[in-house]
DSSP file (Angstrom, degrees, kcal/mol; ACC not computed):
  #  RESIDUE AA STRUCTURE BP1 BP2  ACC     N-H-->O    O-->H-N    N-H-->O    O-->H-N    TCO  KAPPA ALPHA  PHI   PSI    X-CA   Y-CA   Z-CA
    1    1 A X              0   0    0      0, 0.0     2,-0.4     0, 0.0    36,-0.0   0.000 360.0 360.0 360.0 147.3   10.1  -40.0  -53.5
    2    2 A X    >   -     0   0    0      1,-0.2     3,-0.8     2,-0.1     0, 0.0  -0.709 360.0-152.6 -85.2 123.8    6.9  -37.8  -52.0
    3    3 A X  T 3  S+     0   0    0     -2,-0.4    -1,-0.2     1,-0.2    34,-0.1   0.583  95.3  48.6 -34.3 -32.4    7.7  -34.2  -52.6
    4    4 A X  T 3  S+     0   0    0      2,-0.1    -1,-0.2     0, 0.0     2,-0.1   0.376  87.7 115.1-116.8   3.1    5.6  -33.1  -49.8
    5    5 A X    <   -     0   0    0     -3,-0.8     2,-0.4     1,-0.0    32,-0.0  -0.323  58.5-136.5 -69.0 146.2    7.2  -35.7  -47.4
    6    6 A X        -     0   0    0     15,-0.3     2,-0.3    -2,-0.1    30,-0.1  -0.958  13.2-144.6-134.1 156.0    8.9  -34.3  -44.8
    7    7 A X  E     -A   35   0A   0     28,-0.9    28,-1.2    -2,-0.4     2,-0.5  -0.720  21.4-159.2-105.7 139.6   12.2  -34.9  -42.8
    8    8 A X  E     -AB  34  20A   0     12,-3.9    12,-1.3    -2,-0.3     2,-0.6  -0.941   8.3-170.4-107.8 136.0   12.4  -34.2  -39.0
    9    9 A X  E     +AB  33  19A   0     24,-2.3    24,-1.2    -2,-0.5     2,-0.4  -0.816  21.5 141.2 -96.6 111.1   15.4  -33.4  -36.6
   10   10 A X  E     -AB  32  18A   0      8,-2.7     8,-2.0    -2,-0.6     2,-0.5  -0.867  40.3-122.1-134.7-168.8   15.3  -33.3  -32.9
   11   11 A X  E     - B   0  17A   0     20,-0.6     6,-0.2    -2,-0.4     2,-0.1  -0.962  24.3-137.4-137.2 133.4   17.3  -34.2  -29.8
   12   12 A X    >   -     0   0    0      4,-4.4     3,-3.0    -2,-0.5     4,-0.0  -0.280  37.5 -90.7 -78.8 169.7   16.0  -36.4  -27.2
   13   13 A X  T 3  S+     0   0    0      1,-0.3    -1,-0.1     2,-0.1    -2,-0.0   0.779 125.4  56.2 -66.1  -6.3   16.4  -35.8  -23.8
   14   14 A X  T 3  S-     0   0    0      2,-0.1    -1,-0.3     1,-0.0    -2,-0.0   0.339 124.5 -99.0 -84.6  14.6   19.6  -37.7  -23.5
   15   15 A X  S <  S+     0   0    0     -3,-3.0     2,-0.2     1,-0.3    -2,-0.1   0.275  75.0 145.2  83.3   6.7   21.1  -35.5  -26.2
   16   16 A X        -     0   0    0     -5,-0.1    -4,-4.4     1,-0.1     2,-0.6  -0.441  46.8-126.9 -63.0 142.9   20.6  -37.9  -29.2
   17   17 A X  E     -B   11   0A   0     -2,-0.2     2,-0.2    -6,-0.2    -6,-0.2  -0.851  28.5-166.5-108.8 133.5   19.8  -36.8  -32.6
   18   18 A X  E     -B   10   0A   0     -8,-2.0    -8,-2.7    -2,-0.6     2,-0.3  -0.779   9.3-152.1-115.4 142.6   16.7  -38.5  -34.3
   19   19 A X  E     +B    9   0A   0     -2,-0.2     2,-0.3   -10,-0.2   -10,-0.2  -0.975  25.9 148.5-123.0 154.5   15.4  -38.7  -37.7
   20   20 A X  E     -B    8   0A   0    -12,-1.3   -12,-3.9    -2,-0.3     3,-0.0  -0.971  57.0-137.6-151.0 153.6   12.0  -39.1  -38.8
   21   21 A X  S    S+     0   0    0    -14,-0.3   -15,-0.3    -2,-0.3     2,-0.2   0.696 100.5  51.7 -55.6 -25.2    9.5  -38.5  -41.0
   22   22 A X  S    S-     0   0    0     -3,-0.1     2,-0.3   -14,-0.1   -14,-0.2  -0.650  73.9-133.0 -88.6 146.4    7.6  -38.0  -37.9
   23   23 A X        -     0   0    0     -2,-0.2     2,-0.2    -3,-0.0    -2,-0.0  -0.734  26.2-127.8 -90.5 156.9    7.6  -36.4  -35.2
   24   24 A X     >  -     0   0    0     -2,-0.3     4,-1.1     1,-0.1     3,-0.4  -0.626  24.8-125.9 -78.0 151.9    6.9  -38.4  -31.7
   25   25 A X  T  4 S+     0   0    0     -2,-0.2     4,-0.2     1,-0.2    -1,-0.1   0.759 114.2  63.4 -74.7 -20.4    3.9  -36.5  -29.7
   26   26 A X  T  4 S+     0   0    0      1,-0.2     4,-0.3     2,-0.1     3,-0.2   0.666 105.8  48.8 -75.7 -35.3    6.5  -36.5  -26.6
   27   27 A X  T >4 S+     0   0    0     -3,-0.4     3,-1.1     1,-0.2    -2,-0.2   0.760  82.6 100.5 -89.6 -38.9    8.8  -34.2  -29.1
   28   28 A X  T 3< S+     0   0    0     -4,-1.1    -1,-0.2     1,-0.2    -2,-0.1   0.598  85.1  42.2 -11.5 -69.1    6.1  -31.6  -30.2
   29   29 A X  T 3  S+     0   0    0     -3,-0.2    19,-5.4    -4,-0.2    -1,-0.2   0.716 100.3  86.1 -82.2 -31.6    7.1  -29.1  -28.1
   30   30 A X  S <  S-     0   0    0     -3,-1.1    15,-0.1    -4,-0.3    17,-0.0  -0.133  90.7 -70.7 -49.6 147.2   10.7  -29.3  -28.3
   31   31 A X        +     0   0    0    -21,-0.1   -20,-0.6   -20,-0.1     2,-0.3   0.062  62.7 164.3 -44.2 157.6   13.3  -27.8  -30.6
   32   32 A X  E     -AC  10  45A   0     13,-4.2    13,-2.6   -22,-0.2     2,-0.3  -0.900  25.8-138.1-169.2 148.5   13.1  -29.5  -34.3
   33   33 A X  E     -AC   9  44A   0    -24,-1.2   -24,-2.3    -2,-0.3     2,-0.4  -0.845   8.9-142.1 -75.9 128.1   14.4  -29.0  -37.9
   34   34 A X  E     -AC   8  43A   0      9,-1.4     8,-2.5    -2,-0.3     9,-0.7  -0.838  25.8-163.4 -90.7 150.5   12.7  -29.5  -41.1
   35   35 A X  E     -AC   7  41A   0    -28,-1.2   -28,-0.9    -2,-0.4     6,-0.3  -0.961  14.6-130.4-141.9 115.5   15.3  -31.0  -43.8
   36   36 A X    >   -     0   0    0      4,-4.1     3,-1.5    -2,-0.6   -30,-0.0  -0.038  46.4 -80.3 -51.2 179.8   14.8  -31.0  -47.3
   37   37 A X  T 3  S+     0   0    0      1,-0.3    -1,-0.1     2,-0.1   -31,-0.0   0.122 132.8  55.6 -73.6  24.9   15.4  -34.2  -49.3
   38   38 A X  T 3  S-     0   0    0      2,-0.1    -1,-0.3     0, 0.0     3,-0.1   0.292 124.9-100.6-133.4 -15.0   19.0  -33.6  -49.2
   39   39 A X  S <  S+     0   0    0     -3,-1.5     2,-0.8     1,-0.3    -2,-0.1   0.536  74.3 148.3  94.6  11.2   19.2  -33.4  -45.3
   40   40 A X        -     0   0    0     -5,-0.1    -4,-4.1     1,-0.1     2,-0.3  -0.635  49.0-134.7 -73.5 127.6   19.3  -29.7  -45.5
   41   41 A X  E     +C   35   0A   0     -2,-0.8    -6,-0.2    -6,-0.3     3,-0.1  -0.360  32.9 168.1 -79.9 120.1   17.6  -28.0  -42.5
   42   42 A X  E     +     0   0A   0     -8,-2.5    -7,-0.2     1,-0.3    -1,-0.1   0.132  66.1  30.0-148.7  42.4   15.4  -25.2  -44.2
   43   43 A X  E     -C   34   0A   0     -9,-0.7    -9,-1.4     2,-0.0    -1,-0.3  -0.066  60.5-167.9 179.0 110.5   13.3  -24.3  -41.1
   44   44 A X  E     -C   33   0A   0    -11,-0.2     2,-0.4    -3,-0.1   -11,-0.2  -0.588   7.5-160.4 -86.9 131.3   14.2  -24.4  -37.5
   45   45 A X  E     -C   32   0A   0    -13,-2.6   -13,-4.2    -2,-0.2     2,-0.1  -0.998  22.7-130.1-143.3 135.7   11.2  -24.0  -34.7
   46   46 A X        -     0   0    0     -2,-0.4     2,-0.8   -15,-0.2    -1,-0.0  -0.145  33.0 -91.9 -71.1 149.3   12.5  -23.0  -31.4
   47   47 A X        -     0   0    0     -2,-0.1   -17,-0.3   -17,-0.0    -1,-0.2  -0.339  54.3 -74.5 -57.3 121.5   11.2  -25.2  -28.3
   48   48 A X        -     0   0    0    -19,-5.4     2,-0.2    -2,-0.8    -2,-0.1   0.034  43.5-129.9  17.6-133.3    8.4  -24.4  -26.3
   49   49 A X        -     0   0    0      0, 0.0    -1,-0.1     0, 0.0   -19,-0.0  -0.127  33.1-123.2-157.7 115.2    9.1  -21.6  -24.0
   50   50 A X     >  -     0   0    0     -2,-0.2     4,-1.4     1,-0.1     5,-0.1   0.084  31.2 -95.8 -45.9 178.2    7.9  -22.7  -20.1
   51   51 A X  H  > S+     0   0    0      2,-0.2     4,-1.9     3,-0.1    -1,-0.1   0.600 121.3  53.6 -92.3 -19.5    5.6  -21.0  -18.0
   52   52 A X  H  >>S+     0   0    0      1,-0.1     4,-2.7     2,-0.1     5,-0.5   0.880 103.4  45.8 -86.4 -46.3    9.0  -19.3  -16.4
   53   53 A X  H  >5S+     0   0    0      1,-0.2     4,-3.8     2,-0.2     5,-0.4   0.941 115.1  51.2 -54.8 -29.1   10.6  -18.0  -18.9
   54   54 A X  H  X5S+     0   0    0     -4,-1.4     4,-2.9     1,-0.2    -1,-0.2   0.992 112.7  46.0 -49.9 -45.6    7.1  -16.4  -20.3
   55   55 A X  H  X5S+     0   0    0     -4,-1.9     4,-1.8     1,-0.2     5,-0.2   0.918 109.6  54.9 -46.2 -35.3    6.4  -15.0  -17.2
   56   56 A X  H  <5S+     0   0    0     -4,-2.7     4,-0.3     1,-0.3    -1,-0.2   0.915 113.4  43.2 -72.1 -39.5   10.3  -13.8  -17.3
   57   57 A X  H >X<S+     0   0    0     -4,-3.8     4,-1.7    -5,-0.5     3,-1.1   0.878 108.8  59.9 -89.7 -16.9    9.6  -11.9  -20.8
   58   58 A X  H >X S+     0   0    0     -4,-2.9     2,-3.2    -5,-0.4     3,-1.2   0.750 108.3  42.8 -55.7 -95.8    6.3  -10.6  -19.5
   59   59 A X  H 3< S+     0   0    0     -4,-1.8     4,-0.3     1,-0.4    -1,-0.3   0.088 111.6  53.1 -92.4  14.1    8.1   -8.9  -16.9
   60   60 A X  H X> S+     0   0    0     -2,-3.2     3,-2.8    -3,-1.1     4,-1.8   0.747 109.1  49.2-111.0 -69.7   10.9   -7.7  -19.3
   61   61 A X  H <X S+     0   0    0     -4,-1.7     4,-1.2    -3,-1.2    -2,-0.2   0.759 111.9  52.5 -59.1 -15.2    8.2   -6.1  -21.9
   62   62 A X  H 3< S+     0   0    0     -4,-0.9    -1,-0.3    -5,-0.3    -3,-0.1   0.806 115.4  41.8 -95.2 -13.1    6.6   -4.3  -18.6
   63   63 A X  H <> S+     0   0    0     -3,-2.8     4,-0.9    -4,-0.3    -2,-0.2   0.647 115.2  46.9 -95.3  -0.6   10.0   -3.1  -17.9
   64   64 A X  H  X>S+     0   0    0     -4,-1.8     4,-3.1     2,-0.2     5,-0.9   0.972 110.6  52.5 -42.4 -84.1   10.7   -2.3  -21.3
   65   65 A X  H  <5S+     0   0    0     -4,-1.2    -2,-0.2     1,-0.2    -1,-0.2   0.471 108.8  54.9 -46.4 -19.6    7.4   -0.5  -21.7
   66   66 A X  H  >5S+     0   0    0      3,-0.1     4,-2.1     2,-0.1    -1,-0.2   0.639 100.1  55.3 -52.7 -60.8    8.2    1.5  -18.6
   67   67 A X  H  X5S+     0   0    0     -4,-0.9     4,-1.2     1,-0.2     5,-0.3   0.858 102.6  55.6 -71.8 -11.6   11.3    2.7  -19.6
   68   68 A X  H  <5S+     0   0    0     -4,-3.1     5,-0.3     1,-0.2     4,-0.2   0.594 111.7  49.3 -88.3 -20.1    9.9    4.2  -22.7
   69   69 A X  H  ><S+     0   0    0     -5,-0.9     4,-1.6     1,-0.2    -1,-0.2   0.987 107.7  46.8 -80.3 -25.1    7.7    5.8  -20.6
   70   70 A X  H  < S+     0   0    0     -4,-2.1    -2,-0.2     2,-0.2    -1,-0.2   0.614 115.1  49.5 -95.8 -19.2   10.0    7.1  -18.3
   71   71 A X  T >X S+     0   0    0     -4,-1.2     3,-4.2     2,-0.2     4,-1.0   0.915 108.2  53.8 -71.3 -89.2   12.3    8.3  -21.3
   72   72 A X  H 3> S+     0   0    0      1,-0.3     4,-3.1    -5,-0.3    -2,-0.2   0.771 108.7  50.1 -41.3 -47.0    9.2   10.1  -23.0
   73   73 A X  H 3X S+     0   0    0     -4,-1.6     4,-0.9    -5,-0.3    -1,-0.3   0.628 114.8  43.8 -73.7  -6.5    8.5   12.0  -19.8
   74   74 A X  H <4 S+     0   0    0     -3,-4.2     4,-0.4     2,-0.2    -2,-0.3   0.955 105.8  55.9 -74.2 -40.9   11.9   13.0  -19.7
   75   75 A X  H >X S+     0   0    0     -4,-1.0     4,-2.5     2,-0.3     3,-1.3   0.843 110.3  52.4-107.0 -74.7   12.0   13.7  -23.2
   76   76 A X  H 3X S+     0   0    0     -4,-3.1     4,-3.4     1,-0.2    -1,-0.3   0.903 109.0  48.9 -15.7 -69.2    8.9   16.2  -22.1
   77   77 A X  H 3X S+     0   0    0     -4,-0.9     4,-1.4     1,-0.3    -2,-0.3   0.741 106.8  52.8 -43.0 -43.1   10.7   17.8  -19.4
   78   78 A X  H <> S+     0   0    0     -3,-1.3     4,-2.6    -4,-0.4    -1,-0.3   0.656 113.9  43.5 -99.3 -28.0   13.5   18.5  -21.3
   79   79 A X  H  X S+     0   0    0     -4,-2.5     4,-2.5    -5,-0.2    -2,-0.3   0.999 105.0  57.1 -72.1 -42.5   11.5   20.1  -23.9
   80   80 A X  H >X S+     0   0    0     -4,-3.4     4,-2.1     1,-0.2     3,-0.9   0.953 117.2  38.5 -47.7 -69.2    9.4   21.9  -21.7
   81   81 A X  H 3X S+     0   0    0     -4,-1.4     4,-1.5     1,-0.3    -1,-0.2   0.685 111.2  61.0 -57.7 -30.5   13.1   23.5  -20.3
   82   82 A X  H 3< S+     0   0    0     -4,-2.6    -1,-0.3     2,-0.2    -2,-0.2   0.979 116.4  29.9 -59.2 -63.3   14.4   23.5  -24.0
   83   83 A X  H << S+     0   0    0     -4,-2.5    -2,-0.2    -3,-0.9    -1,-0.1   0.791 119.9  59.3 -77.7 -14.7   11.3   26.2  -25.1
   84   84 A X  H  < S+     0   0    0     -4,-2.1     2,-0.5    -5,-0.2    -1,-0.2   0.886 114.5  18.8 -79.7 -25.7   11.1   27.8  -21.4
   85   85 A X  S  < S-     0   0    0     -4,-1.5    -1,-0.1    -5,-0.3     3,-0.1  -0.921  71.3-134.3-146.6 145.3   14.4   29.2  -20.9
   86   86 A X  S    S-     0   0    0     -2,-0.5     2,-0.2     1,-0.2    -1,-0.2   0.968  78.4 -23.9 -75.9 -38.3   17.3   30.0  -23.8
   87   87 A X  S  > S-     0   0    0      1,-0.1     4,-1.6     0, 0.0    -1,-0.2  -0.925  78.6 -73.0-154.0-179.1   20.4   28.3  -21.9
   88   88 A X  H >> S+     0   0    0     -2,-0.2     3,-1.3     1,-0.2     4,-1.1   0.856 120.2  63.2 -39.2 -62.4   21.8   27.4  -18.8
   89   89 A X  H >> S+     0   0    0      1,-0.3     4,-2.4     2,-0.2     3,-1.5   0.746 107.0  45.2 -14.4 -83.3   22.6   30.8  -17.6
   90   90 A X  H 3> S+     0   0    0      1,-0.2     4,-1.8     2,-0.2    -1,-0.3   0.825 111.8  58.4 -44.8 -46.5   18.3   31.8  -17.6
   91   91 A X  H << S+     0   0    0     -4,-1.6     4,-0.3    -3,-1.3    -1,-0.2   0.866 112.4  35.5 -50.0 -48.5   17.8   28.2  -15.8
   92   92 A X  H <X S+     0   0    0     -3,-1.5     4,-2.5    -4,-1.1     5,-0.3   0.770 112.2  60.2 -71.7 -39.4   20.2   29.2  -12.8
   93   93 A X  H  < S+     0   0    0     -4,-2.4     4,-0.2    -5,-0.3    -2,-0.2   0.868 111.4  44.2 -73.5 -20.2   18.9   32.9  -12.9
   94   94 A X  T  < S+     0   0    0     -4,-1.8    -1,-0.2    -5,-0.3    -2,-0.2   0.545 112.7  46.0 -87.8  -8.1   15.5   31.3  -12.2
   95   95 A X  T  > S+     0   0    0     -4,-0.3     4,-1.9    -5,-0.2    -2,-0.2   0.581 113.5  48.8 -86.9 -26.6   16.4   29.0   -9.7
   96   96 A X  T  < S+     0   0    0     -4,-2.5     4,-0.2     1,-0.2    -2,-0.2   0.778 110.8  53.8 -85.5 -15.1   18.4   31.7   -8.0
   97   97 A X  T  > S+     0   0    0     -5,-0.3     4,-2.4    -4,-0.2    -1,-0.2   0.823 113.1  43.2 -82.7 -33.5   15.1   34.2   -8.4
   98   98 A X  H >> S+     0   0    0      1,-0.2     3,-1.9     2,-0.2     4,-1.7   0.972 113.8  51.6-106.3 -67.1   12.8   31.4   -6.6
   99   99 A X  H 3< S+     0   0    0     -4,-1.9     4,-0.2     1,-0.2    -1,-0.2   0.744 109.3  47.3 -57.4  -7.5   15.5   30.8   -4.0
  100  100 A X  H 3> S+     0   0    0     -4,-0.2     4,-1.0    -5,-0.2    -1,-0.2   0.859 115.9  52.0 -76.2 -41.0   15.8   34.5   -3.1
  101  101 A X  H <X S+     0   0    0     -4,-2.4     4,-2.4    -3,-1.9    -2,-0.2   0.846 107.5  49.1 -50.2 -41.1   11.9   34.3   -3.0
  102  102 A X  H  X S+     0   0    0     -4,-1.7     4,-4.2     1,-0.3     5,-0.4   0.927 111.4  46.3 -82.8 -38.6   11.9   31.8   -0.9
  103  103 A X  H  > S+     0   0    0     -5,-0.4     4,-0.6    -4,-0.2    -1,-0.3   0.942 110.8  55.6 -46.0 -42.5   14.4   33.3    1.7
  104  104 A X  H  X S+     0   0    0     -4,-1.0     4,-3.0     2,-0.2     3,-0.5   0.909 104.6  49.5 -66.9 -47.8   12.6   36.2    1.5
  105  105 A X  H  X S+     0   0    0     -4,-2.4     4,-2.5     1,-0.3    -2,-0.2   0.964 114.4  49.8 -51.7 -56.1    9.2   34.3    2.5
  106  106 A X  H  < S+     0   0    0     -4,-4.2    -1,-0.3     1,-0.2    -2,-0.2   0.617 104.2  52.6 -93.8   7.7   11.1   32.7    5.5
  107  107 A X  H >X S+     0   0    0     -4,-0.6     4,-4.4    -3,-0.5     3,-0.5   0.892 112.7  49.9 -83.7 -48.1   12.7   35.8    7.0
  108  108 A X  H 3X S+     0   0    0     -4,-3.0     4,-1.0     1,-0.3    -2,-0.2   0.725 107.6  52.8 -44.7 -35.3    9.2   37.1    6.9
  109  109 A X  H 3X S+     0   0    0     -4,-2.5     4,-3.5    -5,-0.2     5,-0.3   0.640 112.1  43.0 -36.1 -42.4    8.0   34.0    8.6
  110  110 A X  H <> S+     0   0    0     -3,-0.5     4,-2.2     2,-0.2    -2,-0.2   0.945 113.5  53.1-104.2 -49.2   10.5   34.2   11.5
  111  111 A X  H  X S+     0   0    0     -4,-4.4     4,-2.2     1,-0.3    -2,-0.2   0.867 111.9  49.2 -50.4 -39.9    9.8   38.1   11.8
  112  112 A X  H  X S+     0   0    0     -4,-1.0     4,-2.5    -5,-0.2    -1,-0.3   0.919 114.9  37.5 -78.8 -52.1    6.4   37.2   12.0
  113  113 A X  H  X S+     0   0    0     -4,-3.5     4,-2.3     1,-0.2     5,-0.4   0.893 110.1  64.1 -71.1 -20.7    6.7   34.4   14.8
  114  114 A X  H >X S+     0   0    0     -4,-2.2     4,-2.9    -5,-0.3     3,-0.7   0.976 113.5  33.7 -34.3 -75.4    9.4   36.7   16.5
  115  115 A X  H 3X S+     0   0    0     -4,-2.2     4,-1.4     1,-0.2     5,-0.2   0.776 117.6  54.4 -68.6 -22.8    6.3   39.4   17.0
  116  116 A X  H 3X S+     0   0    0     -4,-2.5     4,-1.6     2,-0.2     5,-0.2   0.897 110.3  50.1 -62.2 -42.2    3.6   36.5   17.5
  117  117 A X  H <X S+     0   0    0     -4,-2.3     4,-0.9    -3,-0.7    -2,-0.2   0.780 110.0  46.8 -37.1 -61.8    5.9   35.2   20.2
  118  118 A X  H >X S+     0   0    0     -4,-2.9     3,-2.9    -5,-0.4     4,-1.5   0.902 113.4  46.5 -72.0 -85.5    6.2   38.4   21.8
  119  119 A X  H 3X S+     0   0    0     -4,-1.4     4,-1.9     1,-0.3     5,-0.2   0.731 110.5  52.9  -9.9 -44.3    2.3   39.2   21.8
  120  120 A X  H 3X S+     0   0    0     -4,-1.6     4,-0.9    -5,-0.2    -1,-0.3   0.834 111.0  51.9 -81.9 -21.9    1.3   35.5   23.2
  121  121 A X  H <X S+     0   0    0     -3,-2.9     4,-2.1    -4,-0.9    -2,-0.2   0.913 116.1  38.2 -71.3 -48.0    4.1   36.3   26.3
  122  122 A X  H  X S+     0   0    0     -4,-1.5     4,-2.4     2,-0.2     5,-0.2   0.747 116.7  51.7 -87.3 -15.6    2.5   39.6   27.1
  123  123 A X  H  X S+     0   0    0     -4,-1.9     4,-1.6    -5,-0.4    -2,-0.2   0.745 117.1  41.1 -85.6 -14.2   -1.2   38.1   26.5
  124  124 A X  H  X S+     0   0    0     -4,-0.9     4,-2.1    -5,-0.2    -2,-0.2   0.945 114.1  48.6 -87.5 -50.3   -0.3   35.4   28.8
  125  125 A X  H  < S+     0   0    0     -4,-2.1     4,-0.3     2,-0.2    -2,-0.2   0.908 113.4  52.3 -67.8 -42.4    1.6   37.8   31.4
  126  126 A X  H >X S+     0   0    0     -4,-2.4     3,-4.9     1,-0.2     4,-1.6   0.986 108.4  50.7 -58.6 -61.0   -1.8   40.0   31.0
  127  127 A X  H 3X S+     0   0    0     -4,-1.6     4,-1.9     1,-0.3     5,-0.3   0.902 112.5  44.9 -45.1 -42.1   -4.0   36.7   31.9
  128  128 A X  H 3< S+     0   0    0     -4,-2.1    -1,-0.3     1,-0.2    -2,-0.2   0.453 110.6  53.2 -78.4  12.3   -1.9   35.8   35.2
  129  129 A X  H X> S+     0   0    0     -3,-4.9     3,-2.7    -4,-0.3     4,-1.3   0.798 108.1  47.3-111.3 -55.6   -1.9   39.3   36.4
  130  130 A X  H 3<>S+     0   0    0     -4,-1.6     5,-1.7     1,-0.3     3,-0.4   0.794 119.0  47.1 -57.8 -57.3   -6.0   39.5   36.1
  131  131 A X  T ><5S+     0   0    0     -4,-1.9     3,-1.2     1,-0.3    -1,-0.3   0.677 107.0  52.9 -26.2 -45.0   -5.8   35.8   38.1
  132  132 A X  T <45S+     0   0    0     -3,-2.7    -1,-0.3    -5,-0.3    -2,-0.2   0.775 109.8  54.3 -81.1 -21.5   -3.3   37.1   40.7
  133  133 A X  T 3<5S-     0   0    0     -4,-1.3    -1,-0.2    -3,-0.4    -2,-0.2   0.525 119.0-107.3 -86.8  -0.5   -6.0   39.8   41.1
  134  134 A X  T < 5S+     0   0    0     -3,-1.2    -3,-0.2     1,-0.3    -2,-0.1   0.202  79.1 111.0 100.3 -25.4   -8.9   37.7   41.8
  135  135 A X      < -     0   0    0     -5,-1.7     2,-0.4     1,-0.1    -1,-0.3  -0.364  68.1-111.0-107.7-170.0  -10.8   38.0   38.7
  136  136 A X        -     0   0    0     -3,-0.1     2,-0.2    -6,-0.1    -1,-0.1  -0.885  33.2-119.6-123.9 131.2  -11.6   35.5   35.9
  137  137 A X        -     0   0    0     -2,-0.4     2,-0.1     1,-0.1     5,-0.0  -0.524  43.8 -95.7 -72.0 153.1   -9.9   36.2   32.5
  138  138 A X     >  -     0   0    0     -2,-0.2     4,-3.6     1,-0.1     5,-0.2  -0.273  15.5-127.2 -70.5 142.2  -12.6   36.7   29.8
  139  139 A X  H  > S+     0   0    0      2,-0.2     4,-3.9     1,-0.2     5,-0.1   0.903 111.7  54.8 -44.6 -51.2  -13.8   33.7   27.5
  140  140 A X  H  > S+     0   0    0      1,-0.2     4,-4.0     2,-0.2    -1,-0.2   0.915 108.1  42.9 -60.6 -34.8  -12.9   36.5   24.5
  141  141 A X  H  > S+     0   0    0      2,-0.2     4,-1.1     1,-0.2    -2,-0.2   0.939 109.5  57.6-100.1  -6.4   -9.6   37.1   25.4
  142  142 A X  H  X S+     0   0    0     -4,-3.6     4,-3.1     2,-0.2     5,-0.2   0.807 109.6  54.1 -31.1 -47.3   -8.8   33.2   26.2
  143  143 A X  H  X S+     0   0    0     -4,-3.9     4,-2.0    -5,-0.2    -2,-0.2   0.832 104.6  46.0 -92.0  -6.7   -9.7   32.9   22.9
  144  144 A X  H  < S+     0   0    0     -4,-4.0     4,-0.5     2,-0.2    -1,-0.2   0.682 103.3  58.8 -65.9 -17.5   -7.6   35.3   21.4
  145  145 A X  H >X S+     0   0    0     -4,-1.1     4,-2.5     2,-0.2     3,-1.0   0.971 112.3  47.4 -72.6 -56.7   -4.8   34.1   23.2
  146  146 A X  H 3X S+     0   0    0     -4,-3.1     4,-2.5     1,-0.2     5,-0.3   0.945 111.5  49.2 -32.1 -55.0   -5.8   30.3   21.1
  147  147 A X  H 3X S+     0   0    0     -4,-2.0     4,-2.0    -5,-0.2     5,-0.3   0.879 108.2  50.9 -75.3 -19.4   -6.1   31.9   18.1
  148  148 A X  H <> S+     0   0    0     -3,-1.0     4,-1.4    -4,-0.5    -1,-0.2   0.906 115.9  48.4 -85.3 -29.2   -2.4   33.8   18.8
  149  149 A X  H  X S+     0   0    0     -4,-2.5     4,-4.8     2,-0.2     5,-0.3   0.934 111.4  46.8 -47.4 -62.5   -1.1   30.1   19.5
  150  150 A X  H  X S+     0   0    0     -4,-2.5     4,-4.3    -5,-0.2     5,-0.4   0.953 111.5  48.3 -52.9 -48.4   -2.5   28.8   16.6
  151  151 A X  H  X S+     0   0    0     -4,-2.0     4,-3.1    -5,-0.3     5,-0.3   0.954 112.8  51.1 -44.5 -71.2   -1.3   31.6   14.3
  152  152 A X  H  X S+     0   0    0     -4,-1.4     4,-2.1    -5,-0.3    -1,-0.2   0.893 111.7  48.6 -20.6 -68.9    2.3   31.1   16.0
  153  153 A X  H  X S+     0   0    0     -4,-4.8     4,-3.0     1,-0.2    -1,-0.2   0.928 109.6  48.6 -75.2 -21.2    2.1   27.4   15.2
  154  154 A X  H  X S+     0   0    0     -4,-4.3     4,-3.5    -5,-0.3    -2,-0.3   0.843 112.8  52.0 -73.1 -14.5    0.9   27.8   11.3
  155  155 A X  H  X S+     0   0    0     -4,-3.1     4,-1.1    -5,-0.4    -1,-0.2   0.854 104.1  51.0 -61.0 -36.5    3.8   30.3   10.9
  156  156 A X  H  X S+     0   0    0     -4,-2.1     4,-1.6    -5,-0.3    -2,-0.2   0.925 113.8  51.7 -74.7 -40.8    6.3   27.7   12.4
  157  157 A X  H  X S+     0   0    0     -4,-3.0     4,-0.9     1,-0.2    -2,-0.2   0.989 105.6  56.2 -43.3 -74.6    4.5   25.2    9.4
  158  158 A X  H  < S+     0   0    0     -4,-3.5    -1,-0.2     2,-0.2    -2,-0.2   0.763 102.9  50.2 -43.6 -24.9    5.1   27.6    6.9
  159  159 A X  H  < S+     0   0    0     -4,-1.1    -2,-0.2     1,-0.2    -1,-0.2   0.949 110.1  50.6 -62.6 -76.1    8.4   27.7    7.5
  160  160 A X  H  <        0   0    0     -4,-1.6    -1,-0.2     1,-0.3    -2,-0.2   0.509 360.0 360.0  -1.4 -50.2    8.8   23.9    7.4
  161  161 A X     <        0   0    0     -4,-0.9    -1,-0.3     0, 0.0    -2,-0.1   0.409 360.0 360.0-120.0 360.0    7.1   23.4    4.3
């Protein structure tokens, strides 16, 4: 018997098992066995893999390869928080510091449109009294009354933001 001869196993598509020295070219791609001279199988090669199921493990290794990414930057994060601050406690006492800030920021905000408010009321009440009087308000103080709008509305922004 040739040493180097070799046995093959597959299954056709109606689910029969063939043996061969050969394979058929129709079979290539399909699952198959190699069998020693005793009819032991001592190497199995998988079938093909289709054009979906590659696609299907491309898109598994890109969400793979995502999650390690998404993991690592946590992993970051957590370190960053690990070296900045000793335990929870310092983590809440800096969040409570920045929300105190920020309270502070928007009372100032609202004090500020409070008095902008008032100022744009009496610079408008000044323009209709000059008008009721006949005369033309001045180009400067039109535009100061725009610029006391505008002011008014980036204050109301800052709050917002």
């Amino acid at each position: 018997m040739n040493l180097h001869a070799r046995t093959y196993r597959w299954t056709d598509e109606a689910g029969n098992v063939h043996y061969s020295d050969r394979l058929p070219a129709e079979h290539i791609s399909g699952a198959r066995s190699h069998l020693d001279d005793q009819g032991i199988e001592i190497k199995r090669i998988e079938a093909a893999k289709t054009k979906e199921e590659l696609a299907r493990e491309a898109e598994l290794a890109k969400l793979r390869a995502e999650e390690k990414r998404l993991i690592e930057e946590q992993r970051e994060k957590d370190s960053v928080l690990v070296r900045t601050f000793r335990n929870e406690d310092d983590i809440l006492m800096a969040r409570d510091g920045k929300l105190a800030s920020i309270d502070t920021s928007i009372q100032i905000d609202r004090s500020n449109i409070y008095r902008l408010k008032l100022k744009l009321a009496g610079m408008q009440k000044n323009a209709a009294d000059i008008e009721r009087q006949g005369q033309k308000v001045s180009a400067n103080y039109l535009k100061e009354i725009e610029s006391t709008r505008k002011t008014l509305k980036d204050a109301h922004a800052n709050i917002i933001r």
